[in-house]
C-alpha positions in Angstrom: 15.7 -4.8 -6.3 13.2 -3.1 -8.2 13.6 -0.1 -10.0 11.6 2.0 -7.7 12.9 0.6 -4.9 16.5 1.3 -6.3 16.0 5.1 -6.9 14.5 5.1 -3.1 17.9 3.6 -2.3 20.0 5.9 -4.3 18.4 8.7 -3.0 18.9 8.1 0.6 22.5 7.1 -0.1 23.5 10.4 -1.4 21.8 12.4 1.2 23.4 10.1 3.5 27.0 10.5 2.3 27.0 13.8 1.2 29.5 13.1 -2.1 29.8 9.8 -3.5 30.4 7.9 -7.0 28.9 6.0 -9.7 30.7 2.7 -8.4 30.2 2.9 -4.6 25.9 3.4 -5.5 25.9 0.4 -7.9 27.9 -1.6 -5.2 25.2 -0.5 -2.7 22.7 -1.2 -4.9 24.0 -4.2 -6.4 23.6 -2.9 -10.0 25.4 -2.0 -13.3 27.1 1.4 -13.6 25.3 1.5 -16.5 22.3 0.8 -14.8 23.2 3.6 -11.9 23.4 6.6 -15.0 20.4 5.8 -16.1 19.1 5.7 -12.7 20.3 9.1 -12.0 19.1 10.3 -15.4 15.8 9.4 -14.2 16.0 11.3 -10.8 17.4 14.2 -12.1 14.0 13.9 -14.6 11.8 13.9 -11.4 13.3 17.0 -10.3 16.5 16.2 -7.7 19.2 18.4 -8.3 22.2 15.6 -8.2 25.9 17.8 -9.0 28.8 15.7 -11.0 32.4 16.3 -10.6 34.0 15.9 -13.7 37.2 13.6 -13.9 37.8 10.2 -13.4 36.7 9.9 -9.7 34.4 12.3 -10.1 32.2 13.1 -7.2 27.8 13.1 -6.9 26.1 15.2 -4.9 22.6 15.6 -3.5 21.4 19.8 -3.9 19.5 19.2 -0.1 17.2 21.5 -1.2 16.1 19.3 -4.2 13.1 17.9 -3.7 11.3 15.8 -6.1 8.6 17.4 -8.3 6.3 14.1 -10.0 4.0 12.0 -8.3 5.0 8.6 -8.1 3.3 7.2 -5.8 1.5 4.0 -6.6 -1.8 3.1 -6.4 -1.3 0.7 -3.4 0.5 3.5 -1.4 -2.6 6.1 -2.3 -4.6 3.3 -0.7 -2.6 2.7 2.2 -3.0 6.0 2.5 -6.6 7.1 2.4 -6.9 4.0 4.9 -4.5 5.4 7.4 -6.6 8.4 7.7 -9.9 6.2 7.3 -9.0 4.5 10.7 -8.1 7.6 12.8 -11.5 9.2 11.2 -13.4 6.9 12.4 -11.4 6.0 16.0 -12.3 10.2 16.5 -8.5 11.0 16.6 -7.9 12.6 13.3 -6.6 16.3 14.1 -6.1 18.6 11.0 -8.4 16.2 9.0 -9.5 19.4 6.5 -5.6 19.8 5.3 -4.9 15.8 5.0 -8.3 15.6 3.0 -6.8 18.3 0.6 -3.5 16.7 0.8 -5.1 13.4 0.0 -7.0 15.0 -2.8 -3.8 16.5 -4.2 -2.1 13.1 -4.5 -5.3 11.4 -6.4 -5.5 13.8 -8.9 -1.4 13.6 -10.2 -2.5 9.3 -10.8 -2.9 9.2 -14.5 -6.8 7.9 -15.6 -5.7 4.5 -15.2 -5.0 4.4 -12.0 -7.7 6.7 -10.9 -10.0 4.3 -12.5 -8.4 1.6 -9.8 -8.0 3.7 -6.4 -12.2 4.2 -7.1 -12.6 0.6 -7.4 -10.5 0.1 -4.1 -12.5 3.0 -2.4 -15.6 1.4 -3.2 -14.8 -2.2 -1.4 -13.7 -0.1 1.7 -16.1 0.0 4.8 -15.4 1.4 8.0 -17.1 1.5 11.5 -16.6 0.9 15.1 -15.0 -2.0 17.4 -17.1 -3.3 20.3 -15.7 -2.5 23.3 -16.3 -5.8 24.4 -13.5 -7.3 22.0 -10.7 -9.1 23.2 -6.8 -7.0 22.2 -4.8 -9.0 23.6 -3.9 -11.2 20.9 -3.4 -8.7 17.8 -0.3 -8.7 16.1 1.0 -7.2 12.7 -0.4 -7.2 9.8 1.8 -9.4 6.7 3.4 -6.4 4.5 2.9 -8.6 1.6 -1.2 -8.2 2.2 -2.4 -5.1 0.4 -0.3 -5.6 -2.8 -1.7 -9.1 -2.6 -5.3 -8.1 -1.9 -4.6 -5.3 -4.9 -3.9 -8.0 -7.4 -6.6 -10.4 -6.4 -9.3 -7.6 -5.9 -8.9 -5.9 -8.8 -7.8 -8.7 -11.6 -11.0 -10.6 -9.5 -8.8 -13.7 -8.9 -8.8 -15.7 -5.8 -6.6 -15.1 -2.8 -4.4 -17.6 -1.3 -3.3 -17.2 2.3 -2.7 -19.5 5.4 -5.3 -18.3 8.3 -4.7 -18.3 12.2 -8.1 -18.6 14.1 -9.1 -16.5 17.2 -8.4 -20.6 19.2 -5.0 -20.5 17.2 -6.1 -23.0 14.8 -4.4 -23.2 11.7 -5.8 -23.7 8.2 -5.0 -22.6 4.1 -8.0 -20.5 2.3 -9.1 -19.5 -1.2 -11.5 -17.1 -1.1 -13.0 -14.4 -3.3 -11.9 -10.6 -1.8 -15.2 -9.0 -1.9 -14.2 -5.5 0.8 -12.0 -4.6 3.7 -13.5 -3.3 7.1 -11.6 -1.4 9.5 -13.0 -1.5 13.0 -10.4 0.6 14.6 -7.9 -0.9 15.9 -8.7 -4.1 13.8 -9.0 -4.8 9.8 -11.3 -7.6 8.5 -10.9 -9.3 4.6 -14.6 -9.5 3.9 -14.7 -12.5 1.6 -16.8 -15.0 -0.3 -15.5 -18.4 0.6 -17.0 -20.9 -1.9 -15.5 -24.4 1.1 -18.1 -22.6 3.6 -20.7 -21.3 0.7 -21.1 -17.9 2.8 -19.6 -14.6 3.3 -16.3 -15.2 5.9 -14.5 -11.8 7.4 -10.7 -12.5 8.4 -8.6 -10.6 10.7 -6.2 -9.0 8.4 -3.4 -9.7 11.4 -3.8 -13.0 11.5 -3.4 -13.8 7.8 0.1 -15.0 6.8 1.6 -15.7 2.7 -1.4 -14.0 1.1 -1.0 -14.5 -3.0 -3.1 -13.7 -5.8 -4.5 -17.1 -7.6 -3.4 -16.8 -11.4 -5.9 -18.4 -13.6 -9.1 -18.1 -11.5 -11.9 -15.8 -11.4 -14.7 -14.7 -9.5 -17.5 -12.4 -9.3 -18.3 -9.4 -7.3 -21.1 -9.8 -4.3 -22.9 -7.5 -2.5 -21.8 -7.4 0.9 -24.2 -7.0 3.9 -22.6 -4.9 6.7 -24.0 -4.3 9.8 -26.2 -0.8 9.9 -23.4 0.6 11.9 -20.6 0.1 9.0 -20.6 2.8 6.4 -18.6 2.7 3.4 -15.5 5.1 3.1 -16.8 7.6 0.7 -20.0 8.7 2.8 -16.9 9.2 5.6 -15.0 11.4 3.1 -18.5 14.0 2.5 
């Protein structure tokens, strides 16, 4: 478990339980004591409010009204988020959109430069527009988790992305291909991709991509893509 995913963990075990110890959160999270105290170190840095009983089965608790007070949201989960309220933009259902834009805007500006520097580079390689009504549902499934942090790597590090394909007959097939955009045609997401077996530009349901990994040791370089006039890119949707 990683460590972010640890501190995630810890604090939904001690809101959970109410009082607990050192040893029954490293059992749970399959960690070092040692490793737990730092750990809680760490939170209480971030601003949660965790009490200690002192004595030798000394008690933690959770202040409920602790909340914490640093960003640390990563630049993946910014993403997934600015998508989220890309798609119910553009399928006409966003309600309150004014507050989640300021919201959203809030969150990008506590990313250090760095990271700033990547969300933009995401942004820019995101279209959106809208689904023919003529398009067959009845077949959509769920999207792999493992995509976006896969399509992160490959996107911005410009390697090739690995990942075996279902077509809309069923057909399976592996790909390598150069992530060039994503489109979201509410309901459905397309990888817009160079694929160098076909020589052209291929778009892949996202929900029918399965194992996606980033291709260590191979490049690629950045294409324009031509979208339909229809498809506009994410920030003219943001104005």
């Amino acid at each position: 478990m990683d460590i972010r995913l640890r501190h995630d963990a810890l604090v939904r075990s001690l809101r959970r339980t109410g009082s607990t110890t050192v040893a029954a959160l490293a059992r749970e999270v399959g960690a070092s004591r040692r490793t737990v105290l730092r750990d809680l170190s760490a939170l209480r840095d971030q601003g949660y409010v965790i009490h200690a009983d002192v004595g030798r089965g000394g008690g933690l608790q959770l202040d409920p009204r602790s909340v914490q007070t640093t960003a640390r949201l990563s630049v993946p989960e910014v993403f997934a988020l600015l998508l989220s309220v890309a798609a119910m933009r553009a399928a006409g259902n966003l309600p309150f959109s004014d507050l989640a834009d300021a919201g959203l805007a809030r969150i990008e500006k506590a990313l250090p430069p760095d990271k700033v520097k990547d969300l933009r580079a995401f942004l820019d390689c995101l279209h959106v527009g809208r689904l023919s009504p003529e398009q067959d549902l009845s077949d959509m499934g769920r999207m792999d988790p493992a995509l976006l942090s896969a399509f992160e790597t490959a996107f911005l590090r410009r390697q090739l992305l690995r990942f075996a394909y279902r077509d809309a007959k069923g057909r399976p097939s592996q790909r390598e291909v150069e992530p060039q955009a994503m489109l979201i045609l509410p309901p459905l997401w397309y990888l817009v991709a160079w694929d160098p077996a076909r020589d052209d530009f291929r778009q892949f349901r996202m929900d029918r991509i399965r194992t996606p990994e980033a291709v260590e040791g191979t490049t690629f370089r950045r294409r324009h893509v031509p979208f339909e006039a229809d498809v506009c890119p994410f920030s003219d949707l943001r104005r």
